[in-house]
Structure formats: structure tokens, C-alpha cells
N, C-alpha and C positions, 0 to 999 in steps of 0.2 A: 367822502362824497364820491358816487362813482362816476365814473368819467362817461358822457357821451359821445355815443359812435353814431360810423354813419352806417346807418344798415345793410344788409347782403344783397345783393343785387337776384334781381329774380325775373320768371317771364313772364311775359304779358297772354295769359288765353282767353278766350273769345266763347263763348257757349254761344250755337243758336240754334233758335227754330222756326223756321216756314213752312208756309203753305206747298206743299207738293209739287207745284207748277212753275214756282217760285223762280226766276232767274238769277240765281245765289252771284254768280260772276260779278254780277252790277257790283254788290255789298261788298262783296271780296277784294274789288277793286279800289272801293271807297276808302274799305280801312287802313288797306294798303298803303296809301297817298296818305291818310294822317296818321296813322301810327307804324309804319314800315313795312319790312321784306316778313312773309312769312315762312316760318321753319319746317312746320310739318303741320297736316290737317287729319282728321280721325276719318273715316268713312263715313258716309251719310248712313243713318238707320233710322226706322221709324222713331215717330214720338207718340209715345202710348201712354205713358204712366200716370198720366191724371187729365182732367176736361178741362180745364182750367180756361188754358187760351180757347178752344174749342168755339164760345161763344162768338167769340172777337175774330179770331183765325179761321174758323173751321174745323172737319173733323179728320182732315187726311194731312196732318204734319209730320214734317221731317226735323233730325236732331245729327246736328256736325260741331264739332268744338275742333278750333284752328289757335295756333302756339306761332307768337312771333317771336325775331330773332333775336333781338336788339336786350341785353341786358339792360334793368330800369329798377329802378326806388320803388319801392311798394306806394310810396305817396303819390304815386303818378295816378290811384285807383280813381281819383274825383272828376280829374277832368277826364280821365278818357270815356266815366260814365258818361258825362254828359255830353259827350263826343258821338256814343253811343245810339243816345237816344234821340239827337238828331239826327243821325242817319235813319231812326226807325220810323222816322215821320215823314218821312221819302215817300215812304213805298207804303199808302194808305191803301184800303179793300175799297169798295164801292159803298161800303157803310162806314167810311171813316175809321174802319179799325186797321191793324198792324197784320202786314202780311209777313213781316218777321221781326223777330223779339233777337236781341242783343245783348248776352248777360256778359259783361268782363269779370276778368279775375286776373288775380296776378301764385301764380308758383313758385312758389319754394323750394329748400329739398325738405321743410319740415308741416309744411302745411300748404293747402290750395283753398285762397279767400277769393271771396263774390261779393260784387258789389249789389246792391237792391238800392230802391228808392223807398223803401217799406221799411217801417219800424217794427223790432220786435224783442220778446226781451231775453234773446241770443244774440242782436246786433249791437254792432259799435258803429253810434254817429262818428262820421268821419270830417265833414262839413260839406256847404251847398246844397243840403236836401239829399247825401251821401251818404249809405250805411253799409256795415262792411262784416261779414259773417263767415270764420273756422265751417268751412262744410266737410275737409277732409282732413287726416291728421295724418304725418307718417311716422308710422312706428313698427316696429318688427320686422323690418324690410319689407313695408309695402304701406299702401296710402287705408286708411280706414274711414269708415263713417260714422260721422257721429250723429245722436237722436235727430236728428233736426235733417237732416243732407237727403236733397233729394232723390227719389227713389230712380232717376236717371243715371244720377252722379256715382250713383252704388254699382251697377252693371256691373260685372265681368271686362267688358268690350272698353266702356270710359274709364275704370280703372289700369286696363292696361294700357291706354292711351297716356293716361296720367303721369305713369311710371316710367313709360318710353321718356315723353318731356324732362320729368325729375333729370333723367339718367342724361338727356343732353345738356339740362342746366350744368349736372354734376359737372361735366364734363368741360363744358365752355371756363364755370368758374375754377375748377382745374389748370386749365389753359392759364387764365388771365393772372394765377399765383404762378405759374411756371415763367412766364415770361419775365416778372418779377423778381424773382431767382430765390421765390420762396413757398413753401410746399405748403397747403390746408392740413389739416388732421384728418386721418382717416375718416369717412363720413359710411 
């Protein structure tokens, strides 16, 4: 029988996107106070790659993913969704829709999961109306996409934001066997 462990600790990141005018600080602050200090943020760049939100949002969106510090269980992914998506019921347009969208994920050094409220048949229910979807893989020393990973998450720019994080996860959980007085496997 094999024995259960408790899994590798990983980081908690943040995908979003608003409205262009957006006072991003507010949210930054909010998640700050329930989920912690943040580690590093990517630069704002446009959001282009599909109309999706466009309806609900508008047509001039911005795209930033933020990495916080605090080493955490992958099972933490349920409630910070829904952490999430009251925050994004704050900040309503004048037609009731969302002036920004709040995707968490949590990072690996082998893979980077997203959470959805959307079913589909590449997710794992995870529970509370919670599903949880492989968007990146890493392998060959660097993150990859697979069919399904949206064409954001593919960039150039969010890939190497992705690998910066990996590399400070590496690094922390490095740390946290060193102080222990015992070494990881080469990774």
C-alpha cells in the first residue's frame, strides 16, 4: 500500500484582468489582507486574445498576474476562489458586470493549475462549485502549453514570468530543506 504524503508546497498566483481605468491598488490591496505579502508582479500588458469579457468588461482590458510569498498546499485552491470572486463583486460596471476578473492558480515546479468555476472535460471538480485545470506543464526546462491553455498563458512575456516564480519557488523550497539539514534532488 503506498504510504500518503503531504504534498509540496507551492505558490499561490493571481491572473487578472480590467478595465483600462481600473484602480488595480484597491484589489491589490484586498488580496493582500486575505491571502498575504506579494512576491513579485508581471507588468501590465494589454488583453487581446479573445472578446470574451469584452461584452461584460469592455473593449480596452489590461492583463497582470501577481505571485505571493507565503509557501501553501495546493488544496488551499477552493477557498481562495471563492475569496476571489467576492472580491470581483466589489467592483461592478454600471451594467452590473465585472470591472475585473480574478483567476487564481497555485505553482509548482511541475505544473501551473487554475482554478474555473466552469466545467469541462479537461477539469478536475475539486469541490464547492471548484474546478481545477494542468494549463501549463514543465518539462525540458521551461513551462509548456498544452491544447487547451490560453492563448495569454502561451506568450513569451507570461511564460517568462512563470519561470522567474518556478525559479523562486525553487529556491525558497531549497531554503526551507537547507535549514533542515537535508538537501532536495536536483530539480
Amino acid at each position: 500500500m503506498a504510504e500518503i504524503k503531504e504534498p509540496k508546497k507551492v505558490l499561490l498566483l493571481i491572473g487578472l484582468i480590467f478595465v483600462k481605468d481600473f484602480e488595480l491598488n484597491k484589489v491589490l490591496n484586498e488580496l493582500k489582507n486575505d491571502l498575504g505579502n506579494i512576491l513579485m508582479k508581471s507588468n501590465t500588458i494589454p488583453f487581446t486574445h479573445t472578446i470574451y469579457y469584452n461584452k461584460e468588461m469592455g473593449d480596452k482590458l489590461m492583463r497582470k498576474w501577481i505571485v505571493f510569498d507565503k509557501l501553501i498546499t495546493p488544496d488551499i485552491l477552493v477557498k481562495v476562489k471563492h475569496t476571489t470572486n467576492d472580491i470581483e463583486k466589489k467592483y461592478l460596471n454600471d451594467k452590473n458586470g465585472r470591472k475585473i476578473n480574478i483567476d487564481p492558480g497555485v505553482l509548482s515546479l511541475s505544473n501551473l493549475i487554475l482554478a474555473s468555476t466552469k466545467d469541462y472535460s479537461h477539469r478536475i471538480y475539486l469541490g464547492k462549485g471548484i474546478y481545477a485545470e494542468v494549463t501549463l506543464i514543465y518539462k525540458n526546462k521551461n513551462f509548456n502549453p498544452l491544447e487547451w491553455t490560453y492563448p495569454d498563458h502561451q506568450e513569451k512575456i507570461a511564460i517568462e514570468f512563470f519561470e522567474k516564480a518556478r525559479e523562486a519557488l525553487k529556491k525558497r523550497l531549497g531554503n526551507q530543506f537547507r535549514n533542515l539539514g537535508v538537501y532536495p534532488s536536483p530539480l
